[in-house]
C-alpha positions, -999 to 999 in steps of 0.1 A, spaced: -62 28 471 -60 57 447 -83 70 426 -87 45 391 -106 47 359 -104 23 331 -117 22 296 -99 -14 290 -127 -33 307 -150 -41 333 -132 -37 372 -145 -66 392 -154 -61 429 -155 -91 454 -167 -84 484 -166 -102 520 -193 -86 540 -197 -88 576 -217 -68 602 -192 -39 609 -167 -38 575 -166 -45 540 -135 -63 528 -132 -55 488 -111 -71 465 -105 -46 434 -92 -64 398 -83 -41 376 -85 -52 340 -55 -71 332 -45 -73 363 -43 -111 382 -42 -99 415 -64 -79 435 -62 -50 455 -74 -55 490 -93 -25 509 -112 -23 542 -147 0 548 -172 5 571 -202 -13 563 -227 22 559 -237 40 531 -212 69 530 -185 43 531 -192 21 499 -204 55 474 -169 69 489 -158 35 471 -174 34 439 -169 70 433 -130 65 438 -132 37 407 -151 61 381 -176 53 361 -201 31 381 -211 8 346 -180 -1 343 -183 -21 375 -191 -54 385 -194 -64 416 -206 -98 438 -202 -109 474 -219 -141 495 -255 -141 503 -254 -140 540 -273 -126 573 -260 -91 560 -294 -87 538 -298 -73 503 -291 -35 511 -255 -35 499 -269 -50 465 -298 -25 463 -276 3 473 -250 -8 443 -279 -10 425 -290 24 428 -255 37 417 -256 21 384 -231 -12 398 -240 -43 380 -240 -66 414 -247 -105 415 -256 -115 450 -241 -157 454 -242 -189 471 -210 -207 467 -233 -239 478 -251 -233 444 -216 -240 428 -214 -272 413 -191 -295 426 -181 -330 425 -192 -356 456 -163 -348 484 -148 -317 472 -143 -293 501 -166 -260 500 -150 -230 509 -171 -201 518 -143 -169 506 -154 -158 472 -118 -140 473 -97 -175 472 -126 -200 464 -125 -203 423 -96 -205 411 -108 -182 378 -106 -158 398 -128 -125 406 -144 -122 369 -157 -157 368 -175 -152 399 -198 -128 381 -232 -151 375 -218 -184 378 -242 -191 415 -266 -157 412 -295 -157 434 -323 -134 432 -326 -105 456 -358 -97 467 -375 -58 459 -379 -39 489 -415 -40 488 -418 -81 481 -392 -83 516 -412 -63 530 -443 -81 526 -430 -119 525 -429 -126 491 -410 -153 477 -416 -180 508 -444 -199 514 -467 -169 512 -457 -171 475 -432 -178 448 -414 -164 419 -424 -162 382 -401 -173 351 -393 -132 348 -378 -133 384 -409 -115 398 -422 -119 432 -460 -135 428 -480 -133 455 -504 -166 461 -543 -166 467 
């Protein structure tokens, strides 16, 4: 994929994560169609990424909560990537729809409605780190991690 920058709108980012590689769907504004690319799950691999698509604001990315963890997000994060972690089982649906799991195919809006609609919140480092947000304690209105006496 070769280097982009757009001042037309936001570039949405949906991304299928697994253990090893990061499949990323790119939809450049205006576009209906994503661009598919394969990385490496590591560090190096997704800044490579972001810094191919310019400016990092003018990002938004999401991809399925999952045994992966929350460093992708926080990493996005850190780089200025607006990033929605979600559960497409938080997706309403009527009783006996089939739920399909790949954010790439699931809604048929497409990458830029996936943005939001099923948003969980991802934990800071430190509240992971010490339990928060389980039974050893719970989450104020402000999304804050509370801990319980």
């Amino acid at each position: 994929m070769p280097t982009v920058t757009s001042a037309a709108g936001p570039i949405h980012l949906g991304m299928d994560t697994s253990k090893n590689t990061i499949v990323v769907g790119v939809l450049m504004p205006g576009e209906e169609v994503p661009v598919i690319d394969r990385l490496w799950n590591e560090e190096g691999s997704v800044r490579h990424l972001i810094g191919r698509l310019g400016d990092p604001a003018a990002l938004r990315a999401c991809y399925e909560a999952g045994p992966c963890g929350f460093e992708l997000h926080r990493l996005l994060s850190s780089l200025g990537v607006a990033c929605d972690v979600v559960a497409p089982s938080l997706i309403p649906r009527r009783a006996g729809d089939r739920v399909k799991t790949d954010l790439l195919t699931e809604l048929p809006g497409g990458l830029g409605e996936v943005s939001g609609q099923a948003a969980i919140w991802v934990a800071t480092v430190a509240g992971h780190d010490h339990g928060w947000g389980g039974a050893a304690g719970s989450v104020a209105a402000d999304g804050a991690a509370v801990g319980l006496a």
